[in-house]
C-alpha positions in Angstrom: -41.7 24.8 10.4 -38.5 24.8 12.1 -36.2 25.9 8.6 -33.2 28.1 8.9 -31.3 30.2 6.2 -27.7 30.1 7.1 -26.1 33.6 6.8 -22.5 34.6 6.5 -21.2 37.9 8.2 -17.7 39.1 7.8 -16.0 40.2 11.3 -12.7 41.5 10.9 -10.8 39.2 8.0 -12.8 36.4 8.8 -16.5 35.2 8.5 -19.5 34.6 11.7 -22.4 32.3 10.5 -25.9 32.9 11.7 -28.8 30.7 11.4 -32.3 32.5 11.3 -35.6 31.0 11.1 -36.4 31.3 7.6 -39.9 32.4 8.6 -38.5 35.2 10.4 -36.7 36.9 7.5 -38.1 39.7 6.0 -35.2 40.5 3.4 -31.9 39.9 2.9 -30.3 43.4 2.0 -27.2 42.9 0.2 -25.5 45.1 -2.9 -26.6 44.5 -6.5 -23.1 43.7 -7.3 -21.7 45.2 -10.5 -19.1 42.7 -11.9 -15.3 43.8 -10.8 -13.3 44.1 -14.0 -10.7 41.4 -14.9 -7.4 44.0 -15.7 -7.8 46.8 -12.6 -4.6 48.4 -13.7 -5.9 48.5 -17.3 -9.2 50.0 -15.9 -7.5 52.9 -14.4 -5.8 53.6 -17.0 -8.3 53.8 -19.1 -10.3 56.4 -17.0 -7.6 58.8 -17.4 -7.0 58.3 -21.1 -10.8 59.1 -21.1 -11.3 61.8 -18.3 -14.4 63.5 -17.5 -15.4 67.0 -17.4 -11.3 67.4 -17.8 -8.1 67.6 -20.3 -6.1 64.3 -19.4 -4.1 64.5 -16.4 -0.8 64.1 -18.4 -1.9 67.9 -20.2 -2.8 69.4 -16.8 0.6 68.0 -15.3 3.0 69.4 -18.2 5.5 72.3 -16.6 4.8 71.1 -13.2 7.2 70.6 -10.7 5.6 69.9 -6.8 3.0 67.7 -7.8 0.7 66.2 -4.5 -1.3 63.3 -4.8 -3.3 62.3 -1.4 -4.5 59.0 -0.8 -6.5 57.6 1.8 -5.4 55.9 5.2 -5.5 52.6 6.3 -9.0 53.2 7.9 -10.5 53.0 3.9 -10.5 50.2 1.3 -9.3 52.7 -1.6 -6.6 50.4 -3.7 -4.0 53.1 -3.9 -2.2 50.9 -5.0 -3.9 50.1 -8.0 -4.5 54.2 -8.5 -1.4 55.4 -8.3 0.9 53.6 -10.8 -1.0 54.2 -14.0 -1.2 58.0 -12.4 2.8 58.5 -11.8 2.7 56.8 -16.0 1.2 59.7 -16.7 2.8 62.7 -14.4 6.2 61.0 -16.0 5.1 61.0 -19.4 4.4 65.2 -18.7 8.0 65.2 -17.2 7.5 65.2 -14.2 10.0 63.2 -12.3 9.6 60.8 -9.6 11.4 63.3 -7.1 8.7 66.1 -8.2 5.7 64.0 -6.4 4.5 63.5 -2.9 1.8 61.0 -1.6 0.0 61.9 1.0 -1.7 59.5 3.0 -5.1 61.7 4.0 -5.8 60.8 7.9 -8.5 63.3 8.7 -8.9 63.1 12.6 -7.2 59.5 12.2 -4.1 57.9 13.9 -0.7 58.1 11.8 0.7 54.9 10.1 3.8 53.4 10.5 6.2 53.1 7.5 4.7 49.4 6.8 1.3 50.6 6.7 1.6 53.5 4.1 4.3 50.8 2.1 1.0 48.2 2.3 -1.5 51.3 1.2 0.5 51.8 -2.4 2.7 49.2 -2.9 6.4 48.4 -2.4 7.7 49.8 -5.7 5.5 53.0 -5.1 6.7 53.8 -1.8 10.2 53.1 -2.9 10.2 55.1 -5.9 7.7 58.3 -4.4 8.2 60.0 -1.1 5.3 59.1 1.1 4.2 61.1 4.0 1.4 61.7 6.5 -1.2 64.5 6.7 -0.6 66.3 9.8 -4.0 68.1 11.1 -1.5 70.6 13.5 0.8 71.8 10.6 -1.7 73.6 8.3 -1.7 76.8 6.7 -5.0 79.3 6.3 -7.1 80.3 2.9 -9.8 82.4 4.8 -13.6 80.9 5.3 -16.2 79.0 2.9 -19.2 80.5 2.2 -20.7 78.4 5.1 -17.9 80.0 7.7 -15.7 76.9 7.6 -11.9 78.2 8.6 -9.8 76.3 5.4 -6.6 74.8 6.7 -4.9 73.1 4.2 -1.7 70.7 5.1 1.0 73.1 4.8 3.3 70.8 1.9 -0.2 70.5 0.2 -0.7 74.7 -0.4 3.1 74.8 -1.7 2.1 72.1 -5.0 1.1 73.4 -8.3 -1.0 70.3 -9.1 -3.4 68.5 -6.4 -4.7 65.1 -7.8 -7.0 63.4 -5.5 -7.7 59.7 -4.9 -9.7 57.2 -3.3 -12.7 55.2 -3.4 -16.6 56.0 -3.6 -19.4 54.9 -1.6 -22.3 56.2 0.6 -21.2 58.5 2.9 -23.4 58.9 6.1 -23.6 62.7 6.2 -21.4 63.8 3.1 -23.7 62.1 1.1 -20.7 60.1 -0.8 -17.2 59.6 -0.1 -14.6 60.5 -2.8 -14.0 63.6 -5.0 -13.1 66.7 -3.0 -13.6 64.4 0.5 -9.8 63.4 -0.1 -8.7 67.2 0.8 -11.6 68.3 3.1 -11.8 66.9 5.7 -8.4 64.4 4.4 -5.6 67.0 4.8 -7.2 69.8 6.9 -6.8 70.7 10.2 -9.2 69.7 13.2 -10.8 73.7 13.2 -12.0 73.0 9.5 -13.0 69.2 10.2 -15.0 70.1 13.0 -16.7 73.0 11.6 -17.8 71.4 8.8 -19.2 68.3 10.4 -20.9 70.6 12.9 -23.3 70.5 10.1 -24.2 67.2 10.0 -27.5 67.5 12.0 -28.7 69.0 8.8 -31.9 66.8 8.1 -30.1 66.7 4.0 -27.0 66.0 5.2 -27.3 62.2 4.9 -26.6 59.1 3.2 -26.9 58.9 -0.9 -27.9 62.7 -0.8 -26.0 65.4 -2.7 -27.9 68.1 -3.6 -29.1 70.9 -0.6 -26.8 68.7 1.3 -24.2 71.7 3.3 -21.7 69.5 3.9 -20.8 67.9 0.5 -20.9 71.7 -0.6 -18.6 73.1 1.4 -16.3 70.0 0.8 -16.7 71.2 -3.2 -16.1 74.7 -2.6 -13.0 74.2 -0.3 -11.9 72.0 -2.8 -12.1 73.8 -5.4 -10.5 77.6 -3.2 -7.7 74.5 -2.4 -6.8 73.9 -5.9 -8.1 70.0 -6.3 -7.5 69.6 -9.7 -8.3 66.0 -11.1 -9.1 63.1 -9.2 -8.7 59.4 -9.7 -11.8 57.2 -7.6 -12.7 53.8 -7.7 -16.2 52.1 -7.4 -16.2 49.2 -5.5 -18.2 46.1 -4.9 -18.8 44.4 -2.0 -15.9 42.0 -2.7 -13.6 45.3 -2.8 -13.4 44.7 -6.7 -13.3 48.0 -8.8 -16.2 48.1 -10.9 -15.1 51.2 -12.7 -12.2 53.9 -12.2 -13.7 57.7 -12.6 -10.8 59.9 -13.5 -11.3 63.8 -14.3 -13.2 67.0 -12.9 -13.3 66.5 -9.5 -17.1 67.3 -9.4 -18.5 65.5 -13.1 -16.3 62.9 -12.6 -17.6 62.3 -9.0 -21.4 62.8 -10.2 -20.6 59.6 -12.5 -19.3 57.6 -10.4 -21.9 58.6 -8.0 -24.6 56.5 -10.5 -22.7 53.2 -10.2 -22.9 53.7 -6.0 -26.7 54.0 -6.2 -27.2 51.0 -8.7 -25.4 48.7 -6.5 -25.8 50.0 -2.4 -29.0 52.0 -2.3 -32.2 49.5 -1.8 -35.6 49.4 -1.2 -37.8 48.1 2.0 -41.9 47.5 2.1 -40.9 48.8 5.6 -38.7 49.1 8.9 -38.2 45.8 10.6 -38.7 44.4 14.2 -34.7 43.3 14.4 -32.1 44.0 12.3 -28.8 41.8 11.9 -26.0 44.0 10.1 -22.1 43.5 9.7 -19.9 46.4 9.4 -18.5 44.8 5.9 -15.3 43.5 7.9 -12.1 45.2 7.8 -11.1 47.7 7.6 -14.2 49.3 8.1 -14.9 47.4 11.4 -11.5 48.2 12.9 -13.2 50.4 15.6 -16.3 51.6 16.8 -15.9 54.7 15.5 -15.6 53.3 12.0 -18.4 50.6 12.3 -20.9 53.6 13.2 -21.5 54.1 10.3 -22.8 50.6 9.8 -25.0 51.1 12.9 -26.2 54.4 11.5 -27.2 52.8 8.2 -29.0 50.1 10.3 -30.6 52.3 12.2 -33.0 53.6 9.1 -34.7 50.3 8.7 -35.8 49.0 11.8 -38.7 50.3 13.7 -39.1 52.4 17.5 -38.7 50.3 19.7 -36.6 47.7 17.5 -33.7 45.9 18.0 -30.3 46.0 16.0 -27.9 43.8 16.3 -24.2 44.9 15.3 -21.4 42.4 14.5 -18.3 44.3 13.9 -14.8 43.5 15.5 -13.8 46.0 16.6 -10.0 45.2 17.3 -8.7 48.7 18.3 -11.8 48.9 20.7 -13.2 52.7 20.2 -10.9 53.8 18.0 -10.6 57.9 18.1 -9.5 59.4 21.3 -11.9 62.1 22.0 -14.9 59.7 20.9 -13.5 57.6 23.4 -13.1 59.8 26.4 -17.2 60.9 25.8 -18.6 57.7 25.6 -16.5 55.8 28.4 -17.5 60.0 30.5 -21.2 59.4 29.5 -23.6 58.4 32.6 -26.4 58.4 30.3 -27.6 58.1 26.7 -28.7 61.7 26.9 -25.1 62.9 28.3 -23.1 63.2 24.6 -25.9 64.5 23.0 -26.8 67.2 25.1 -23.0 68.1 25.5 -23.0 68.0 21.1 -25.8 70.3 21.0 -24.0 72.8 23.8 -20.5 72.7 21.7 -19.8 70.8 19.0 -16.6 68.5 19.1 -15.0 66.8 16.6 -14.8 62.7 17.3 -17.4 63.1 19.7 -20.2 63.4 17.3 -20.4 60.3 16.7 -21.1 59.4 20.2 -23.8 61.5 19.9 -25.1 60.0 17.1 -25.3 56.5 18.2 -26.7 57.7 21.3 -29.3 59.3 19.0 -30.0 56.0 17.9 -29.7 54.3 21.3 -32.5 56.0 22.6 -34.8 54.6 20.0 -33.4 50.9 19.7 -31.6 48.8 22.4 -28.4 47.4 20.5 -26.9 44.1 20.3 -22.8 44.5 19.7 -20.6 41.1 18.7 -17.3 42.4 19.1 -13.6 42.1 20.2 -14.5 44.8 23.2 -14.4 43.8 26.7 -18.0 43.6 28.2 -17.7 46.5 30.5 -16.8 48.8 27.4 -19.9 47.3 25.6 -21.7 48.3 28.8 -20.1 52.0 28.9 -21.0 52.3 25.4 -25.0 51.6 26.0 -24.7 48.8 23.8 -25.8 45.3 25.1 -22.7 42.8 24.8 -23.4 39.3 23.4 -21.1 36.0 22.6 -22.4 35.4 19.4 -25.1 36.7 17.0 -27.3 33.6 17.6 -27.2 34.6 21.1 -28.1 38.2 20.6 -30.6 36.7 17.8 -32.7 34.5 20.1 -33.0 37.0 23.0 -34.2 39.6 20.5 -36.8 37.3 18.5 -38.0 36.8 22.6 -38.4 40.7 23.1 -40.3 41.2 19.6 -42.7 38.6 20.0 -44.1 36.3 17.5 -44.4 38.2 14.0 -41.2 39.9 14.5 -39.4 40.0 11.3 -36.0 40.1 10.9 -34.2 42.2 8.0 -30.0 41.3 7.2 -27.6 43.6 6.2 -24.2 41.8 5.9 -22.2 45.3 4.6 -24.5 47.6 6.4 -21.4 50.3 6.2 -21.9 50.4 2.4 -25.5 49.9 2.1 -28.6 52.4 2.4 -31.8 51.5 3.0 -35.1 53.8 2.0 -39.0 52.6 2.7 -40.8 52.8 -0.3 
C-alpha cells in the first residue's frame, strides 16, 4: 500500500531522487530514445557525403573565399564540436583555407562567452586553427522586411560571406515549432528589432511546440533565411543522453523536415489526460542554467496538468533569471497579471517570457527546486521548496486523494498532447 517508485531528476550536472507513491503515478513521460551512434564523427560525415535536398557542401563551397559557419552558444547542447571538423574537411577539400572561415557563436538575446567558453563549444584544435567570434545583436546591417513585417538585421561580418552554413541541434521548440535549420541565423545572428518582432508572434495559437505548418514564426525564420543567404546546414538529433542519433546535412528546409521525423518519434507523447500534479526537470544543464531557459520546461509542463493543478519544477538555475530585461519585469511585477498586461500593451523582447509563465501561473500554483534565493522564488510567483519531496507531499495534500501524479524528467525536450 505504502510502495514508492524511486525517480531520478537531473539538476544542473548532477541528479535529485524523488520517491512517489507508486499508486500516485499516472505515467512516467520520458523520450523513446533512438540509439546514439557509436562513431559521431563518422556520422557527420556521412550526412554531408549524402546531403539532402542539396549538392554536397564541398560543390557549393568551391571558389569561395569568406565562408561563415554559426554555431550555437553555450546556452544549447549542439556538439559543435563534433559538427564542425568533418565540415572544415570538406570547405578544405573545395579550397578553402582555414583563414577563409569564421565561426560564429549565434547568441540571440544571450550573454557573450569568454574565450574558454567558445574554445569548450568546438574544440581546442577548432578554435585554434578557425577564428571564432561572437554575434553581436548591435552591429547588424538591414535587408528590408519579411513578408510578415519583420525588419532583417543580419550580423554585419555574416552579409559580407559568400557561403552561410548553419549548425546546431534539433528539438521541439516552444513557439518555433523546432529548433535548428534556419533558427541558427534568425533569431541567432540578428539584431534585437528582428528578434523581437518576430517573437511578437508567438501568441499565435499555431505557433507552438512540434508544429510547423501555419505556424508564422517558423516561416518567417525560413523566409529570412533564405533573403539571408543560409545555404546548407549541418543539425544533429539528440537523445536524451545528448547522443546524436542522426546528423541531417543539406537544404536548409528538406533537410530540417527529416530531421524533424526523428524529434517526433522520440519527444512527442501521448496522455489519456492532464494530471493533478506534475513533477518535471528542465533536462539539467545547460538547459536549466536560468530561468529563462528552464521556461521552456515549465511551458511544456504546463500542457498536461489540469486548472487548478500543481507543477512542480526542478531546475537549477545557477545564473538565477538569466536575461536582463526578463529579469527587471519579473522582479517589477506586483502581480501575475502585471507582465502580461504590459506584453499585450508593447511587446518586449526577454520579457515575454515572463509573460508566459505568468500565463501559466494563473492557472497552476508552481513548485520551483532551485539554486534561487527564496525571496526571488517569491518575486517570481513561484512557490520555493527544499526538495522535490517536499514540494511533492504538500501538493498530493492540496489535490486530495485520487490525485495523480504525471513525471517528466526532460520536460525541456518533451511534448505532451491528450489523446
Amino acid at each position: 500500500m505504502n510502495e514508492k517508485t524511486p525517480i531520478k531528476l537531473k539538476y544542473g550536472a548532477e541528479y535529485l531522487t524523488v520517491e512517489v507513491p507508486t499508486a500516485r503515478i499516472m505515467d512516467i513521460l520520458e523520450p523513446e530514445d533512438l540509439p546514439g551512434v557509436v562513431e559521431p564523427l563518422e556520422e557527420v560525415r556521412r550526412s554531408l557525403q549524402n546531403p539532402i535536398g542539396s549538392r554536397p557542401l564541398a560543390e557549393l563551397a568551391k571558389g569561395k573565399k569568406n565562408v561563415m559557419i554559426i554555431c550555437s552558444d553555450i546556452t544549447r547542447p549542439a556538439p559543435s564540436d563534433v559538427l564542425v571538423p568533418p565540415i572544415l574537411e570538406e570547405l578544405n577539400k573545395a579550397g578553402v583555407r582555414d583563414e577563409q572561415m569564421t565561426i560564429v557563436f549565434a547568441l540571440g538575446y544571450h550573454r557573450p562567452h569568454t574565450k574558454e567558453e567558445q574554445r569548450k563549444l568546438v574544440g581546442e584544435a577548432v578554435f585554434e586553427r578557425v577564428k571564432c567570434i561572437d554575434h553581436d545583436r548591435h552591429n547588424c546591417v538591414n535587408f528590408g522586411k519579411s513578408s510578415k513585417g519583420t525588419p532583417i538585421d543580419i550580423f554585419a561580418p555574416i552579409t559580407k560571406s559568400d557561403l552561410i552554413i548553419a549548425t546546431g541541434n534539433l528539438e521541439l521548440h516552444y513557439f518555433a515549432g523546432y529548433s535548428g535549420g534556419d533558427k541558427a541565423l534568425m533569431p541567432g545572428v540578428c539584431s534585437k528589432e528582428t528578434v523581437q518582432a518576430n517573437h511578437s508572434m508567438l501568441f499565435d495559437p499555431s505557433a507552438r511546440s512540434g508544429v510547423i505548418s501555419g505556424n508564422p514564426i517558423r516561416q518567417d525564420i525560413e523566409e529570412i533565411g533564405r533573403l539571408a543567404g543560409v545555404a546548407f546546414i549541418v543539425n544533429a538529433v539528440l537523445n536524451s543522453n545528448n547522443e546524436i542519433v542522426i546528423s541531417v546535412a543539406g537544404d536548409p528546409v528538406k533537410a530540417h523536415r527529416e530531421g524533424c521525423t526523428y524529434i517526433d518519434r522520440m519527444y512527442k507523447r501521448t496522455i489519456p489526460h492532464k494530471a493533478d500534479i506534475v513533477i518535471c526537470s528542465a533536462g539539467g544543464h545547460p538547459k536549466d542554467i536560468n530561468l529563462y531557459q528552464a521556461q521552456k520546461a515549465f511551458e511544456n509542463a504546463s500542457h498536461s496538468v489540469k486548472d487548478g493543478g500543481i507543477i512542480i519544477l526542478a531546475a537549477r538555475c545557477k545564473e538565477l533569471l538569466g536575461e536582463p530585461t526578463f529579469d527587471e519585469w519579473m522582479r517589477s511585477a506586483k502581480s501575475i497579471d502585471d507582465p502580461i498586461n504590459r506584453i499585450k500593451a508593447e511587446f518586449v523582447l526577454g520579457a515575454h517570457k515572463a509573460a508566459v509563465i505568468c500565463q501559466v501561473l494563473k492557472r497552476n500554483k508552481a513548485y520551483l527546486i532551485s539554486d534561487m534565493p527564496k525571496e526571488l522564488v517569491e518575486k517570481c510567483f513561484f512557490t520555493p521548496a527544499d526538495s522535490v519531496e517536499e514540494a511533492l507531499a504538500e501538493a498530493l495534500q492540496e489535490q486530495g486523494a485520487g490525485a495523480k501524479v504525471l513525471i517528466m524528467p526532460f520536460a525541456n525536450s518533451t511534448v505532451p498532447y491528450v489523446g
